[in-house]
mmCIF file as gemmi writes it, N, C-alpha and C atoms, coordinates in Angstrom:
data_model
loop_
_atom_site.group_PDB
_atom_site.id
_atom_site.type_symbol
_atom_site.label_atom_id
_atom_site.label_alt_id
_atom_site.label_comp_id
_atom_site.label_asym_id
_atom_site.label_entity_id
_atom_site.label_seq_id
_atom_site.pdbx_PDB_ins_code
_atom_site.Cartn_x
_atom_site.Cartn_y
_atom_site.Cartn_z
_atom_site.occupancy
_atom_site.B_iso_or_equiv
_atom_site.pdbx_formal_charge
_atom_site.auth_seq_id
_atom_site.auth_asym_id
_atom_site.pdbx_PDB_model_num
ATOM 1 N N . UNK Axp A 1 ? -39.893 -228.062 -70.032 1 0 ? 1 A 1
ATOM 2 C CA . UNK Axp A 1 ? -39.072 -229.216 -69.767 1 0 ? 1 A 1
ATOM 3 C C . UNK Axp A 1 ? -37.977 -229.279 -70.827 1 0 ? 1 A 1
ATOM 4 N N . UNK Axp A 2 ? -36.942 -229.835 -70.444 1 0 ? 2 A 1
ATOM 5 C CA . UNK Axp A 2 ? -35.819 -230.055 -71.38 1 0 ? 2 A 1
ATOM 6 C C . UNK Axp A 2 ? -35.476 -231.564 -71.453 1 0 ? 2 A 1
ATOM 7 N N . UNK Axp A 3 ? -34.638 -231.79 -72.254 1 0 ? 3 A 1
ATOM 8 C CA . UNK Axp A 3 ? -33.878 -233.166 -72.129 1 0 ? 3 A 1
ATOM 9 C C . UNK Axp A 3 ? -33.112 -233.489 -70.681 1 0 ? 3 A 1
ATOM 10 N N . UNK Axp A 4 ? -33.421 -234.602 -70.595 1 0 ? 4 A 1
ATOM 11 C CA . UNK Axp A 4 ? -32.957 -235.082 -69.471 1 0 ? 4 A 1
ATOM 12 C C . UNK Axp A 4 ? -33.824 -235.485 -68.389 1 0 ? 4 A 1
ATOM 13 N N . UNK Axp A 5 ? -35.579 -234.934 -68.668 1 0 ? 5 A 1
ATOM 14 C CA . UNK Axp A 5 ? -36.422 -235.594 -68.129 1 0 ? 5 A 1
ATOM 15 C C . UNK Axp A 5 ? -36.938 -234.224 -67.283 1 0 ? 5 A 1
ATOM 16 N N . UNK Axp A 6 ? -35.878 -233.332 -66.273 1 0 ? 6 A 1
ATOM 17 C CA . UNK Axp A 6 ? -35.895 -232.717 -65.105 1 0 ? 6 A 1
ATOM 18 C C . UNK Axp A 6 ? -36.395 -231.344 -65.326 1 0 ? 6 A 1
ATOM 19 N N . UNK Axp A 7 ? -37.174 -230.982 -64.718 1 0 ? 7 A 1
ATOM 20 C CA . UNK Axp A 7 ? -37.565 -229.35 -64.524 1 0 ? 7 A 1
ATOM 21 C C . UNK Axp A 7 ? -36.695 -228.427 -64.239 1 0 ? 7 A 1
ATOM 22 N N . UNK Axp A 8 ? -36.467 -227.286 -64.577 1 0 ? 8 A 1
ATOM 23 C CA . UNK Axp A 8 ? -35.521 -226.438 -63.858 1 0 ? 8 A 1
ATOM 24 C C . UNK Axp A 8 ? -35.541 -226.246 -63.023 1 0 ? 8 A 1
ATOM 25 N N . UNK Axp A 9 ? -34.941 -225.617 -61.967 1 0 ? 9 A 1
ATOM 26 C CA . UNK Axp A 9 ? -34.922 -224.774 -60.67 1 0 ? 9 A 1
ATOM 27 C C . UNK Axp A 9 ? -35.415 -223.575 -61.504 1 0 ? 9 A 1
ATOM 28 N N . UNK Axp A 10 ? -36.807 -222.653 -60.111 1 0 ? 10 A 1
ATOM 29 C CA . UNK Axp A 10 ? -36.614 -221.094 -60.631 1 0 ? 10 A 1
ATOM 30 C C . UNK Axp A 10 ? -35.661 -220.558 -59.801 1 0 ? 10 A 1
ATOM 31 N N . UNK Axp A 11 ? -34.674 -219.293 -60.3 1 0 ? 11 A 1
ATOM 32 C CA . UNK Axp A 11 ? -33.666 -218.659 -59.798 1 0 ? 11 A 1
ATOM 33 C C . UNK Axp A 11 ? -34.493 -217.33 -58.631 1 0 ? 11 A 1
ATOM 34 N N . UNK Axp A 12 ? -34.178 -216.982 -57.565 1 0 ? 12 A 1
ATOM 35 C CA . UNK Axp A 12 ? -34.382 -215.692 -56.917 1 0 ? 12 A 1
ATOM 36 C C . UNK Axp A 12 ? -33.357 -215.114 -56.675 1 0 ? 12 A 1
ATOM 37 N N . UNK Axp A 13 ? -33.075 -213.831 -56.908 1 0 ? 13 A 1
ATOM 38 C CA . UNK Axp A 13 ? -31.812 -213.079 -56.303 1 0 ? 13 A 1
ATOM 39 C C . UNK Axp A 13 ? -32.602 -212.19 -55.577 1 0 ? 13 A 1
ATOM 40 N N . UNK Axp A 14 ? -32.362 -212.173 -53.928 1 0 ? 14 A 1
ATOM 41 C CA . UNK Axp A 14 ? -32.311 -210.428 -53.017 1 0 ? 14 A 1
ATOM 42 C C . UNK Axp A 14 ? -31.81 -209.389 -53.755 1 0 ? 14 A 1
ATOM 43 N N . UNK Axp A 15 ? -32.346 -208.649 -53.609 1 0 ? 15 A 1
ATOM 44 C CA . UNK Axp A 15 ? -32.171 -207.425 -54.183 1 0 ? 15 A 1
ATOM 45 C C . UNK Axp A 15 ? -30.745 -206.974 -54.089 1 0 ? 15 A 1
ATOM 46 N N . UNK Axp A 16 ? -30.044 -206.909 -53.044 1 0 ? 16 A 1
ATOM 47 C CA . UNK Axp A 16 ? -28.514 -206.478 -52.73 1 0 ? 16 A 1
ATOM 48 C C . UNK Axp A 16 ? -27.584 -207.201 -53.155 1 0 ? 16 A 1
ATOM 49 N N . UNK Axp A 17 ? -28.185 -208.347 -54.046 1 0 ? 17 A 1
ATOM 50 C CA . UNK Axp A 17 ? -27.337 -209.92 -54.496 1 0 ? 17 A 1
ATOM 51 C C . UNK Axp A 17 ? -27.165 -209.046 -55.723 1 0 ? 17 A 1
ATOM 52 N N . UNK Axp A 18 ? -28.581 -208.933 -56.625 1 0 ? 18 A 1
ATOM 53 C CA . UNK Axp A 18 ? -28.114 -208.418 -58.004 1 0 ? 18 A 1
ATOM 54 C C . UNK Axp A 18 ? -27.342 -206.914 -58.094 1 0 ? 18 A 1
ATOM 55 N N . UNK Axp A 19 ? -26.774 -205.747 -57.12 1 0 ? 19 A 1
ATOM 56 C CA . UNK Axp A 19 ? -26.281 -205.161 -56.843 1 0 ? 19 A 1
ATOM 57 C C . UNK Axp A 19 ? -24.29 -205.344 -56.48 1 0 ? 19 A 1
ATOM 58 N N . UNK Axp A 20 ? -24.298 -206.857 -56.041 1 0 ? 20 A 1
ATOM 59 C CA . UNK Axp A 20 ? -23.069 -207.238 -55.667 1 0 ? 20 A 1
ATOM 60 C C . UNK Axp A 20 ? -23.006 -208.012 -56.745 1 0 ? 20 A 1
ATOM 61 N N . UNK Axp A 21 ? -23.986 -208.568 -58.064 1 0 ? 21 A 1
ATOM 62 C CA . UNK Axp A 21 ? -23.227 -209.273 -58.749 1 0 ? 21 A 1
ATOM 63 C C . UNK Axp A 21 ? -22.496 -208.036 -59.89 1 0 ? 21 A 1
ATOM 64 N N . UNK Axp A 22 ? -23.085 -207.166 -60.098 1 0 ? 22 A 1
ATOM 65 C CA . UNK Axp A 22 ? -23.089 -205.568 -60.874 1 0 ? 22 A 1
ATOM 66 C C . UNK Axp A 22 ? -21.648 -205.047 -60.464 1 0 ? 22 A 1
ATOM 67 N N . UNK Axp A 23 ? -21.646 -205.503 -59.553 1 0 ? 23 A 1
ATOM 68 C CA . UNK Axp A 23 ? -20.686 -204.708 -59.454 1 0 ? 23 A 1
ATOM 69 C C . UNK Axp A 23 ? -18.596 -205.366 -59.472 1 0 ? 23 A 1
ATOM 70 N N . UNK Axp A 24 ? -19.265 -206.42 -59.326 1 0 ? 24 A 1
ATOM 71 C CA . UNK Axp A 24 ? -17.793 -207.621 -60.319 1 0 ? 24 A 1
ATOM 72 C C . UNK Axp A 24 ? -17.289 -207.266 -61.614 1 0 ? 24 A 1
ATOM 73 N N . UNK Axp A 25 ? -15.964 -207.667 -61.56 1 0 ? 25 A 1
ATOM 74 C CA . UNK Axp A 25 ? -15.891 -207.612 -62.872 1 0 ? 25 A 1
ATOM 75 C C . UNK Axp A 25 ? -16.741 -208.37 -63.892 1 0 ? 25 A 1
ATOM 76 N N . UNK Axp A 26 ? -16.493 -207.953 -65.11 1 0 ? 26 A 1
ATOM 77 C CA . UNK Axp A 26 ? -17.681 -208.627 -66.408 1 0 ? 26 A 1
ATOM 78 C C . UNK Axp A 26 ? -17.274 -209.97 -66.427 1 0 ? 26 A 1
ATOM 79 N N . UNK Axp A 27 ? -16.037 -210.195 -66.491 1 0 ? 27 A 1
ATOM 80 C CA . UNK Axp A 27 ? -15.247 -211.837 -66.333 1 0 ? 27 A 1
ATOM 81 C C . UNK Axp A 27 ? -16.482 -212.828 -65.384 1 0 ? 27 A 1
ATOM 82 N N . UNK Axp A 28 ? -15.887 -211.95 -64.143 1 0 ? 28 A 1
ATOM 83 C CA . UNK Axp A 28 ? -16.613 -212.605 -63.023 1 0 ? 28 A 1
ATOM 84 C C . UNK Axp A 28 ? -18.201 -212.423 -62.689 1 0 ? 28 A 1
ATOM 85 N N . UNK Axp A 29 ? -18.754 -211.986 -63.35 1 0 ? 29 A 1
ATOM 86 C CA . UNK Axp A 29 ? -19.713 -211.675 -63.785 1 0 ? 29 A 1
ATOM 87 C C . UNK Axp A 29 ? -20.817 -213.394 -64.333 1 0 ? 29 A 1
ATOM 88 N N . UNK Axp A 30 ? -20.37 -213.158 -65.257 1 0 ? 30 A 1
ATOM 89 C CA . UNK Axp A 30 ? -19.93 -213.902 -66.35 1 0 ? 30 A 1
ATOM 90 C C . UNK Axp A 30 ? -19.971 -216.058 -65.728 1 0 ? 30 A 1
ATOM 91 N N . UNK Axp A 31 ? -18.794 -215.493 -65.267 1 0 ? 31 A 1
ATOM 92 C CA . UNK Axp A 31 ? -18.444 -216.991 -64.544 1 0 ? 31 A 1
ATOM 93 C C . UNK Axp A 31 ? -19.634 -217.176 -63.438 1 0 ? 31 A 1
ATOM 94 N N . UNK Axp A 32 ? -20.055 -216.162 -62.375 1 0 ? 32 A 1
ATOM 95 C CA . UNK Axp A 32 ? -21.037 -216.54 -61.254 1 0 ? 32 A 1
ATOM 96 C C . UNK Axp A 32 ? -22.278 -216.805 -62.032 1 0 ? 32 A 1
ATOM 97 N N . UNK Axp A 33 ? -22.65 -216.532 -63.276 1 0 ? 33 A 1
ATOM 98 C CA . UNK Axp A 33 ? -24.156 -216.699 -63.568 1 0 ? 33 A 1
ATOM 99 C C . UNK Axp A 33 ? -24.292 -218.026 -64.166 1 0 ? 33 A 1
ATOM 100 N N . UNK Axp A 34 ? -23.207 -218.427 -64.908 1 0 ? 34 A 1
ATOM 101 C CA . UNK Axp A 34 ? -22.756 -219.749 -65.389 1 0 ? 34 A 1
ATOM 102 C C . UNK Axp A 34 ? -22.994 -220.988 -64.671 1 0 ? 34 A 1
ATOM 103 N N . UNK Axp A 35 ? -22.896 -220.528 -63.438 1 0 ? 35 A 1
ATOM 104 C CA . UNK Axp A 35 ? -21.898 -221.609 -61.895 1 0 ? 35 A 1
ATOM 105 C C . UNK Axp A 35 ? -23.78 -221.59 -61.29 1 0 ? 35 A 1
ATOM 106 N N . UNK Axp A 36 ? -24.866 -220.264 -61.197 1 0 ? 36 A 1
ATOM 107 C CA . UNK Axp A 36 ? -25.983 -220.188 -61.392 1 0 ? 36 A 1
ATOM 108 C C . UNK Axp A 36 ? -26.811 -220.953 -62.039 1 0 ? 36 A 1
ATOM 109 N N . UNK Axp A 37 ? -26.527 -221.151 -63.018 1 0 ? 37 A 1
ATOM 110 C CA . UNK Axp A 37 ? -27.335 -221.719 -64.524 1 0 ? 37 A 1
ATOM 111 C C . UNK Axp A 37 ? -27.104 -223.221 -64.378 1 0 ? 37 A 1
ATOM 112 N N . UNK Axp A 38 ? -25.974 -223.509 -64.173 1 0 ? 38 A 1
ATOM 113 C CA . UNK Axp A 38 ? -25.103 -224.836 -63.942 1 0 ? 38 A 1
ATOM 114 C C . UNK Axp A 38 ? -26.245 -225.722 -62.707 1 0 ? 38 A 1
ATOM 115 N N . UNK Axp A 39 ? -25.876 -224.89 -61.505 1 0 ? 39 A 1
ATOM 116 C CA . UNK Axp A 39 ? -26.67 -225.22 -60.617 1 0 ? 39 A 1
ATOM 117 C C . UNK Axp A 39 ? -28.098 -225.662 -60.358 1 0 ? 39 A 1
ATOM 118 N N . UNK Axp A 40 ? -28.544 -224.994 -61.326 1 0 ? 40 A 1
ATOM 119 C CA . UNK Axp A 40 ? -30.469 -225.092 -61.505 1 0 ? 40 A 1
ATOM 120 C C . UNK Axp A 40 ? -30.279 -226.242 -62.365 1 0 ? 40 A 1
ATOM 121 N N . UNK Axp A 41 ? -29.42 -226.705 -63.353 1 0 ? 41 A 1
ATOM 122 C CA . UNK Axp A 41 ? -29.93 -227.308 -64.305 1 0 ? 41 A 1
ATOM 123 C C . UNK Axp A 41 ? -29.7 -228.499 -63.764 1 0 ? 41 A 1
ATOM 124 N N . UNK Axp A 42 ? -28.676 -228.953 -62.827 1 0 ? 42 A 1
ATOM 125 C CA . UNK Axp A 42 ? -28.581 -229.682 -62.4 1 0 ? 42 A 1
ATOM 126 C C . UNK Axp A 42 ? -29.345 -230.852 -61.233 1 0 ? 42 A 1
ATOM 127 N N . UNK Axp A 43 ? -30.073 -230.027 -60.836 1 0 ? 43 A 1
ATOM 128 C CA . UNK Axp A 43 ? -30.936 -229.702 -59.629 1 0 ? 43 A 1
ATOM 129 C C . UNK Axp A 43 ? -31.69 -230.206 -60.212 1 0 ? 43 A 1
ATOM 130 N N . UNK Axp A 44 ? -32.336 -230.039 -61.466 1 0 ? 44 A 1
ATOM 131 C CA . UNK Axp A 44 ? -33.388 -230.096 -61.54 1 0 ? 44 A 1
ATOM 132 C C . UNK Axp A 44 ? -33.565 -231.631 -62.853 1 0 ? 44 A 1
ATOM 133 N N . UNK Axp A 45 ? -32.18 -231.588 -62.884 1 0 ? 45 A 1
ATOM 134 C CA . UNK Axp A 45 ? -32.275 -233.186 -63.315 1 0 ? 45 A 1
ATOM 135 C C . UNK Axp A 45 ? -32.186 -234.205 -62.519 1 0 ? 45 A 1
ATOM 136 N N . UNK Axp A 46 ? -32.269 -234.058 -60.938 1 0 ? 46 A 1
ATOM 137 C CA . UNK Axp A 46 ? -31.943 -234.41 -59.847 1 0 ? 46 A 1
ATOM 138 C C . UNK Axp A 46 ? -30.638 -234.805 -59.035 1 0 ? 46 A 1
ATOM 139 N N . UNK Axp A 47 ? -29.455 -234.454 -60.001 1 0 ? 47 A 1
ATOM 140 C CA . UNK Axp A 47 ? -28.648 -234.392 -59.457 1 0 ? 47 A 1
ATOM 141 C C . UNK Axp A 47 ? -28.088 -233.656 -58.619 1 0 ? 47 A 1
ATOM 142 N N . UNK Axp A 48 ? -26.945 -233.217 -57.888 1 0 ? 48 A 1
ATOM 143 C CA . UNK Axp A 48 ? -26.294 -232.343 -56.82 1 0 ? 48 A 1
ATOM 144 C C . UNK Axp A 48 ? -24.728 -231.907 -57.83 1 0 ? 48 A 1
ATOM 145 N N . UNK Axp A 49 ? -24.669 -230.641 -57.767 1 0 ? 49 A 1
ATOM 146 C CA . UNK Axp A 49 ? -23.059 -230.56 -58.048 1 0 ? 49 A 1
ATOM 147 C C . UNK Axp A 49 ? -22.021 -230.798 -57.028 1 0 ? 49 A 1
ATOM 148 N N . UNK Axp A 50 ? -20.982 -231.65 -57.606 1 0 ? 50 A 1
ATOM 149 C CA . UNK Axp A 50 ? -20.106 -231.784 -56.353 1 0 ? 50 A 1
ATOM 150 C C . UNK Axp A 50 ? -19.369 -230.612 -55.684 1 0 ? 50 A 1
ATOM 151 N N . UNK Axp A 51 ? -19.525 -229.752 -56.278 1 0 ? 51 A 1
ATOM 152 C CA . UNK Axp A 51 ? -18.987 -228.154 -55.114 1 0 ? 51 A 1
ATOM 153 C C . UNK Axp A 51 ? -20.206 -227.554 -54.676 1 0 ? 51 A 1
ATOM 154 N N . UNK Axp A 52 ? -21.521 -228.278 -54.27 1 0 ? 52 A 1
ATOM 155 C CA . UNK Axp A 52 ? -22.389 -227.808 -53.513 1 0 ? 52 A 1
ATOM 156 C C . UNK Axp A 52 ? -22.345 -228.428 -51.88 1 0 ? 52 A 1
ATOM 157 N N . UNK Axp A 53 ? -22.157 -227.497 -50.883 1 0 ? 53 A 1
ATOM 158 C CA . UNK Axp A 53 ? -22.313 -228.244 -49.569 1 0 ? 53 A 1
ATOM 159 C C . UNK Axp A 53 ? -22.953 -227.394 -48.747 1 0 ? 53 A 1
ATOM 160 N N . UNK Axp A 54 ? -23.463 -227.902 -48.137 1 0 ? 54 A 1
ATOM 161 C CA . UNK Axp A 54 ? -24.611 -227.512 -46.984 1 0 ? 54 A 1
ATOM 162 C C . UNK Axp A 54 ? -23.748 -226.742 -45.952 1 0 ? 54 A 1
ATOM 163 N N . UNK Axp A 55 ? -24.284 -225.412 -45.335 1 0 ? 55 A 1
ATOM 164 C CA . UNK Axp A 55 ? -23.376 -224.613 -44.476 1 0 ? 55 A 1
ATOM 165 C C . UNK Axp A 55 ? -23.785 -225.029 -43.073 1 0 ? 55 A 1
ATOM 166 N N . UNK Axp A 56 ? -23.09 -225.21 -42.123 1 0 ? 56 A 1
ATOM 167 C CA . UNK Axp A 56 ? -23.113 -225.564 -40.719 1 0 ? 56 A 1
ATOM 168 C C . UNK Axp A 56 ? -24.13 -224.143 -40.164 1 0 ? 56 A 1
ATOM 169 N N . UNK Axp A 57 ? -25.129 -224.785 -39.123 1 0 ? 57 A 1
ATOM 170 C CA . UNK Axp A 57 ? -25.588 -223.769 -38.372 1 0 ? 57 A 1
ATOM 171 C C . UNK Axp A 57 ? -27.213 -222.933 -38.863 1 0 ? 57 A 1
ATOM 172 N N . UNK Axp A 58 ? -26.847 -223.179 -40.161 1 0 ? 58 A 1
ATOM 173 C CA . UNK Axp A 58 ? -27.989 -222.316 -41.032 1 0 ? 58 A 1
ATOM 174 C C . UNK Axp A 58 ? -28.472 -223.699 -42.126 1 0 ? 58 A 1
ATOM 175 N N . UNK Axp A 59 ? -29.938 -223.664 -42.501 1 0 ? 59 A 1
ATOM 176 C CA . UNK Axp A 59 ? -30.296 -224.006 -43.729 1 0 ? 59 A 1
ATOM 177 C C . UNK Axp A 59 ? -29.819 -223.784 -45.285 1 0 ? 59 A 1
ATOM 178 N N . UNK Axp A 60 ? -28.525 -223.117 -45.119 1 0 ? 60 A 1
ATOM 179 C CA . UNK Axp A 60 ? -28.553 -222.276 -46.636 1 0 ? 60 A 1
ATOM 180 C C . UNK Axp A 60 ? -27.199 -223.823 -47.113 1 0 ? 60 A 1
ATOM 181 N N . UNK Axp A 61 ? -27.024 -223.396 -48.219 1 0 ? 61 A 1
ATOM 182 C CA . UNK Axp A 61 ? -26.001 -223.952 -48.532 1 0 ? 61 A 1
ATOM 183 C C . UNK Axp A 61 ? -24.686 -223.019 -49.605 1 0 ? 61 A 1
ATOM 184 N N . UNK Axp A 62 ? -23.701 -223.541 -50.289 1 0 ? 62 A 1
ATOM 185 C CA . UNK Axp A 62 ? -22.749 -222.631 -50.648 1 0 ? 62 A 1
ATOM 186 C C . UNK Axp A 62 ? -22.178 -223.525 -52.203 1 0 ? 62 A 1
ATOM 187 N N . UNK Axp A 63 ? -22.144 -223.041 -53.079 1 0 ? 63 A 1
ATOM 188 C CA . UNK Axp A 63 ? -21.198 -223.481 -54.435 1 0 ? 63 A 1
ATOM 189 C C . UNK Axp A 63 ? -19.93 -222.198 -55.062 1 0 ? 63 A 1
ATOM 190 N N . UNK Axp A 64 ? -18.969 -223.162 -54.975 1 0 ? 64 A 1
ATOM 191 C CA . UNK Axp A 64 ? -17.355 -222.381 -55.278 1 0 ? 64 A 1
ATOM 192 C C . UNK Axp A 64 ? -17.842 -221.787 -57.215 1 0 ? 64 A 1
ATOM 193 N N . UNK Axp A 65 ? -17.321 -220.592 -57.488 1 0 ? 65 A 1
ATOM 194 C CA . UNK Axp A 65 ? -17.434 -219.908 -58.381 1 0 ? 65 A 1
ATOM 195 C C . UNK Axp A 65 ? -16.132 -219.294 -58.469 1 0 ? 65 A 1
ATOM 196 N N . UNK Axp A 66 ? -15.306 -220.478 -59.011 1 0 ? 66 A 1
ATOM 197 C CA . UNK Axp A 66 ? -13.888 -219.592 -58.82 1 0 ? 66 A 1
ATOM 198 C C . UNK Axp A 66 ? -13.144 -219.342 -57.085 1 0 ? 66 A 1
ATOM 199 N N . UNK Axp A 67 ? -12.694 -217.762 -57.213 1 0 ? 67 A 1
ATOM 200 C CA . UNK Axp A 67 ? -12.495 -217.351 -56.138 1 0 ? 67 A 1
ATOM 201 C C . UNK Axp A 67 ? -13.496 -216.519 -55.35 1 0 ? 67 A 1
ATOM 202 N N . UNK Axp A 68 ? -14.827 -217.085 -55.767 1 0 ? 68 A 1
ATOM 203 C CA . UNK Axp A 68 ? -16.151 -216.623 -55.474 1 0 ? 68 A 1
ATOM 204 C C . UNK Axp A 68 ? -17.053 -217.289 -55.073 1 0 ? 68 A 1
ATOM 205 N N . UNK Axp A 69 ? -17.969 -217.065 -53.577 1 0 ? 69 A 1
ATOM 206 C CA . UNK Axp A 69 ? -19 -218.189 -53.37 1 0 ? 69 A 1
ATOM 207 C C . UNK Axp A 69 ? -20.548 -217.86 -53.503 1 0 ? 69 A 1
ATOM 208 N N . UNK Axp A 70 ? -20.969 -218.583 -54.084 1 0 ? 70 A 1
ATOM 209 C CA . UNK Axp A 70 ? -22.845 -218.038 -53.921 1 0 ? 70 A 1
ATOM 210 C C . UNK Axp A 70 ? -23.339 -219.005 -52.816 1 0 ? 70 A 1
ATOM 211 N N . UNK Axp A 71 ? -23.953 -218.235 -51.713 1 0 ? 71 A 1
ATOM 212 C CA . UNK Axp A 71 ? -24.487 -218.873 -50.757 1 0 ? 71 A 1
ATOM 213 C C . UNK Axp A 71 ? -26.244 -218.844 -51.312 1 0 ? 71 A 1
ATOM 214 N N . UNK Axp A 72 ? -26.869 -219.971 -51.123 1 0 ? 72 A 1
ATOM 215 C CA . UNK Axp A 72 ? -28.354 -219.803 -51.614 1 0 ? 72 A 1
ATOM 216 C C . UNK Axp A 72 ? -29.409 -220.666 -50.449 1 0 ? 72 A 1
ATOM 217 N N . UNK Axp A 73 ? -30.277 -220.357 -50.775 1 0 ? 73 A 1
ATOM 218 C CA . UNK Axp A 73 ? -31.265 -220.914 -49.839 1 0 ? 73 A 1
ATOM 219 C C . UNK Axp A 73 ? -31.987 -221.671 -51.274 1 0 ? 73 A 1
ATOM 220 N N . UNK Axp A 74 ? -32.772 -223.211 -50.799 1 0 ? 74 A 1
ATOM 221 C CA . UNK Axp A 74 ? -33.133 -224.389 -51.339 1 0 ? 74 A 1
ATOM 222 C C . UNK Axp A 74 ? -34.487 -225.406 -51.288 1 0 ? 74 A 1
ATOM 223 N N . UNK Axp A 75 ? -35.03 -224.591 -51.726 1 0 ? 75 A 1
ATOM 224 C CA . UNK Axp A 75 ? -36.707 -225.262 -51.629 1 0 ? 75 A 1
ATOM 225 C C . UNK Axp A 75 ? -36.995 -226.66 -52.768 1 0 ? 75 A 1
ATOM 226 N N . UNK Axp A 76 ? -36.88 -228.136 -52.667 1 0 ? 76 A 1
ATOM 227 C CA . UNK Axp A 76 ? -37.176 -228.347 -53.176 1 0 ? 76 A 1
ATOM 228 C C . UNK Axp A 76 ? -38.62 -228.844 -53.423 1 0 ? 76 A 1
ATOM 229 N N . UNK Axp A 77 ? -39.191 -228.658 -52.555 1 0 ? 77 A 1
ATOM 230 C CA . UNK Axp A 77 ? -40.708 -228.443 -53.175 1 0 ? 77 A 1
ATOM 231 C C . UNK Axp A 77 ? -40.887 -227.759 -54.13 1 0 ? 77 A 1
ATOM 232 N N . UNK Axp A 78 ? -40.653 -226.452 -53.638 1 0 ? 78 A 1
ATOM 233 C CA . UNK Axp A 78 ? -40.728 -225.491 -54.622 1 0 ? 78 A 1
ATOM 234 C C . UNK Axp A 78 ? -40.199 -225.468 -56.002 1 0 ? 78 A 1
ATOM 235 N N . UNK Axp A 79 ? -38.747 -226.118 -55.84 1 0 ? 79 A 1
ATOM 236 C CA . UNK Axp A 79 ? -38.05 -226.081 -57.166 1 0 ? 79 A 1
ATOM 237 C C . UNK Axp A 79 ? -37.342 -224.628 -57.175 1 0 ? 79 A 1
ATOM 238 N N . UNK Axp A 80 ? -36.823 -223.811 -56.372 1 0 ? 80 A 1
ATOM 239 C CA . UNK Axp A 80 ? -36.176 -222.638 -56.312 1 0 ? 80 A 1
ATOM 240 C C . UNK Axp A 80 ? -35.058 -222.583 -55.728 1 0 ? 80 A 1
ATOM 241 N N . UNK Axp A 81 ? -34.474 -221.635 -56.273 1 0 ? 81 A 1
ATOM 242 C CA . UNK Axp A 81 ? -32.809 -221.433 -55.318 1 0 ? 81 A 1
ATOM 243 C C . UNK Axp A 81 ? -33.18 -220.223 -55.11 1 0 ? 81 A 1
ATOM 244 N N . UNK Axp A 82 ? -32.989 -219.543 -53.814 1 0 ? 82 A 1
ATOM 245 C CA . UNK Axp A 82 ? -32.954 -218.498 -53.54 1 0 ? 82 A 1
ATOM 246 C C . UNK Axp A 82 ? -31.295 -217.652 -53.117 1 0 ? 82 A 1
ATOM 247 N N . UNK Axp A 83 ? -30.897 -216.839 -53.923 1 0 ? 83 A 1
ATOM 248 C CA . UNK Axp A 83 ? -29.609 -216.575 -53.796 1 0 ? 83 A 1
ATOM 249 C C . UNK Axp A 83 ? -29.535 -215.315 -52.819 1 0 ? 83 A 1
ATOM 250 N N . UNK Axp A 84 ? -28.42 -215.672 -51.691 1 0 ? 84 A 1
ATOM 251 C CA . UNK Axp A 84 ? -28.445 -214.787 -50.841 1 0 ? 84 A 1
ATOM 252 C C . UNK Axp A 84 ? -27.241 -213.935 -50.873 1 0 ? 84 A 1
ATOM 253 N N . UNK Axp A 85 ? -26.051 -214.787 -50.744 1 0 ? 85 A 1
ATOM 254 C CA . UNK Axp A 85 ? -25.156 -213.528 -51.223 1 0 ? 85 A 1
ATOM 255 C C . UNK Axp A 85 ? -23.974 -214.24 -52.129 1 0 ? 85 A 1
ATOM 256 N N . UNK Axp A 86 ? -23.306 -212.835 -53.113 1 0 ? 86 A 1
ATOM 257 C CA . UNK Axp A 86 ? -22.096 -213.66 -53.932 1 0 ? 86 A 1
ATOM 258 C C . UNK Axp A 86 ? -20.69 -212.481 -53.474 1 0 ? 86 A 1
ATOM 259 N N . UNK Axp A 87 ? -20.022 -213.555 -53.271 1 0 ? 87 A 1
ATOM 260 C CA . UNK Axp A 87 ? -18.81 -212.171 -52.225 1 0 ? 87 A 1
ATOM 261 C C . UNK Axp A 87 ? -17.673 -213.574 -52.17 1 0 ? 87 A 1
ATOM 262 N N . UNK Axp A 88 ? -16.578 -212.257 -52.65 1 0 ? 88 A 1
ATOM 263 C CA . UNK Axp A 88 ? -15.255 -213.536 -52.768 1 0 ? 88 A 1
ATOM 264 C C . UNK Axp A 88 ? -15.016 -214.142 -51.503 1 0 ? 88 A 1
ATOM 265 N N . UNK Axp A 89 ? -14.321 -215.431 -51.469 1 0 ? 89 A 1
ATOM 266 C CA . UNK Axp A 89 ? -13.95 -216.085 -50.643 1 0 ? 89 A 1
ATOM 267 C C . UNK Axp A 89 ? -13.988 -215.82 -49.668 1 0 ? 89 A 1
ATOM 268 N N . UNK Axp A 90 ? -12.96 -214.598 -49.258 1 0 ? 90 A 1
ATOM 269 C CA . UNK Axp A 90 ? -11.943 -214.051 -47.871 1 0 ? 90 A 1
ATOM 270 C C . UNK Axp A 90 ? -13.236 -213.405 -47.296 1 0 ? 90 A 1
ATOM 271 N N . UNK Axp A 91 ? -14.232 -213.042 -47.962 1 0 ? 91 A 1
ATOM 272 C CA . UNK Axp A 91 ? -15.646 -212.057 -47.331 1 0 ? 91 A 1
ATOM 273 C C . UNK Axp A 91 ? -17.166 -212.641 -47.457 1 0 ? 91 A 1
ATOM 274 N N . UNK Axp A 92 ? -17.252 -213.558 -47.534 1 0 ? 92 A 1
ATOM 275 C CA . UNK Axp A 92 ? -18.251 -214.243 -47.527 1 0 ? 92 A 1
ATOM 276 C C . UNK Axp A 92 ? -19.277 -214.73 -46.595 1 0 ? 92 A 1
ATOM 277 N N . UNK Axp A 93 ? -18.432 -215.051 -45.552 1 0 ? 93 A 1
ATOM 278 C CA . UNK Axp A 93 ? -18.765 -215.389 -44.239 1 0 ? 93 A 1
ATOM 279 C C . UNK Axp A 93 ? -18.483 -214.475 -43.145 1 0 ? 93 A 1
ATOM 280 N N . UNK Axp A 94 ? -18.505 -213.126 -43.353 1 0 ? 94 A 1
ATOM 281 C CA . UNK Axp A 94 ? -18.344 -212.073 -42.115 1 0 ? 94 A 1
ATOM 282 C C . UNK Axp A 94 ? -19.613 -211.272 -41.987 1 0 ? 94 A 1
């Protein structure tokens, strides 16, 4: 537990996630694990970040990382984010 009362989120990455984050630049790298870290901690103080929104059609949801989106899947029972994919903007959704 930390300050603030809240448990963390545990993080999951698919296997082909930590492959597409490898392969970003270190910058961007860098910034998506941040925007990651950000996310759990938040979560788990029970708040929501305001660039988190729920994706139409599917259970998953999506947070802006720059010119980069991490789409994740969201158990809160569990307390997990499951990260499905991180792919710039223009390719994210194809």
């Amino acid at each position: 537990m930390h300050e603030g009362g809240g448990v963390r989120y545990r993080v999951r990455f698919h296997t082909h996630v930590e492959r597409e984050i490898l392969r970003l630049h270190p910058k961007v790298q860098r910034q998506v694990i941040a925007t990651i870290e950000r996310l759990a901690s938040t979560l788990g103080q029970g708040g929501r970040p305001q660039d988190m929104s729920k994706l139409r059609g599917s259970g998953e949801y999506r947070i802006d990382s720059g010119e980069y989106r991490i789409v994740f899947g969201l158990s809160n029972q569990e307390r997990r984010i499951d990260i499905v994919r991180v792919r710039h903007r223009r390719d994210v959704y194809r």
